[in-house]
N, C-alpha and C positions, 0 to 999 in steps of 0.2 A: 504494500500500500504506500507509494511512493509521497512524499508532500505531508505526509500526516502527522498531527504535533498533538500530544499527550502532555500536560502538566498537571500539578499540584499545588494550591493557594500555604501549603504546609514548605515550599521549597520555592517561594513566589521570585524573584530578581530583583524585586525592591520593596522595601515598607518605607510607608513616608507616616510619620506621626502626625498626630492634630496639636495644635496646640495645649491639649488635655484630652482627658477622660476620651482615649483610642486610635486607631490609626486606619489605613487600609494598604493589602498586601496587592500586588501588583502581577499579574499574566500576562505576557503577549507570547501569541500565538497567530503563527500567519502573520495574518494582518491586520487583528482586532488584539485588543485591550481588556481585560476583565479585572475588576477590581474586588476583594472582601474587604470589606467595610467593617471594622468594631467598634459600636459607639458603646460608650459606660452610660449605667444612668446619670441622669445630669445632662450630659453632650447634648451641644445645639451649634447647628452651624456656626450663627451668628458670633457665637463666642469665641468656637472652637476652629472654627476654617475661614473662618474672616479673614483673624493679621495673617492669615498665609496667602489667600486668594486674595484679598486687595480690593475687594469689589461689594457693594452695598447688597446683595444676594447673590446668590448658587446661581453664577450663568453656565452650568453644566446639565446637557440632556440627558435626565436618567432613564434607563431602563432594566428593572433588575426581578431577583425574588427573594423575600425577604425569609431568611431562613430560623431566625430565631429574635424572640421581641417586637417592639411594636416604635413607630415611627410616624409622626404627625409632619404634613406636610402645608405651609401655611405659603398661598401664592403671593406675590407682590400686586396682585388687585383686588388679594382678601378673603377669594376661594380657598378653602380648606378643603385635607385629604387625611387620612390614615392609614395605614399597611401593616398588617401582622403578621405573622408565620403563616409562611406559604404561597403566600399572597403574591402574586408578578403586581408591575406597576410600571408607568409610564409617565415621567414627573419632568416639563418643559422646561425650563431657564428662567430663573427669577422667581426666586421664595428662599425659603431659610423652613429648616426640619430641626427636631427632637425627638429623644427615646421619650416613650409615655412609660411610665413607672419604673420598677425597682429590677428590672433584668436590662441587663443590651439587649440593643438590638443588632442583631450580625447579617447582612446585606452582602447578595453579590449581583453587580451592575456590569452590564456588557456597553456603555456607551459612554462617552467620554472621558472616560479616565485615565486616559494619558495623562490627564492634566490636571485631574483633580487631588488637591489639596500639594498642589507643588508646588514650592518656594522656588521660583527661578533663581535665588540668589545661591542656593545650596545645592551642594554637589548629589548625585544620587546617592541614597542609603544603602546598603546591603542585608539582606535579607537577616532578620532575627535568628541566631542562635536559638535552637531547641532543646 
């Protein structure tokens, strides 16, 4: 099966931290990106991926499935969302999210994340010791 790429978010090539409470591990494969996402309870964009993204909300298009915990999603014209275990989702550019109560929530997103939560000023991370 020639072309064919197999990984592991356990063996990811980068983790970039949030500014707190979690990070997300990094896939490429081919020619797409897949990101696990670990927010802590607490984590909120706003606080936590702001001073690294720079920008007044999440301009990252998501699409993902939420694997464990729960995540509110509040748009920049005021529409509100939520996602829990299991749950796919599809969340535009501009809003800011949160875990809702006392577990994480752990997310894997196949669209933009190249870029999400990167400090262009800092060198890539290497992947967490297990």
């Amino acid at each position: 099966m020639s072309g064919a790429e197999v990984g592991h978010f356990d063996r990811a090539a980068e983790r970039r931290p949030f500014a707190d409470k979690g990070y997300v591990e990094l896939l490429t494969l081919g020619t797409g990106t897949a990101g696990r996402a670990t927010c802590e309870p607490g984590w909120r964009w706003s606080e936590h991926v702001k001073p690294i993204a720079g920008t007044e909300s999440c301009r990252i298009n998501h699409l993902g499935i939420v694997l464990s915990g729960r995540l509110h999603w509040a748009m920049d014209d005021g529409t509100e969302a939520e996602t829990s275990t299991g749950e796919v989702f599809a969340i535009p550019p501009g809003h800011d999210a949160w875990v809702v109560g006392d577990e994480s929530c752990v997310f894997v997103d196949f669209a933009g994340m190249e870029v999400y939560a990167r400090d262009t000023h800092a060198e890539p991370r290497p992947p967490a010791s297990r």
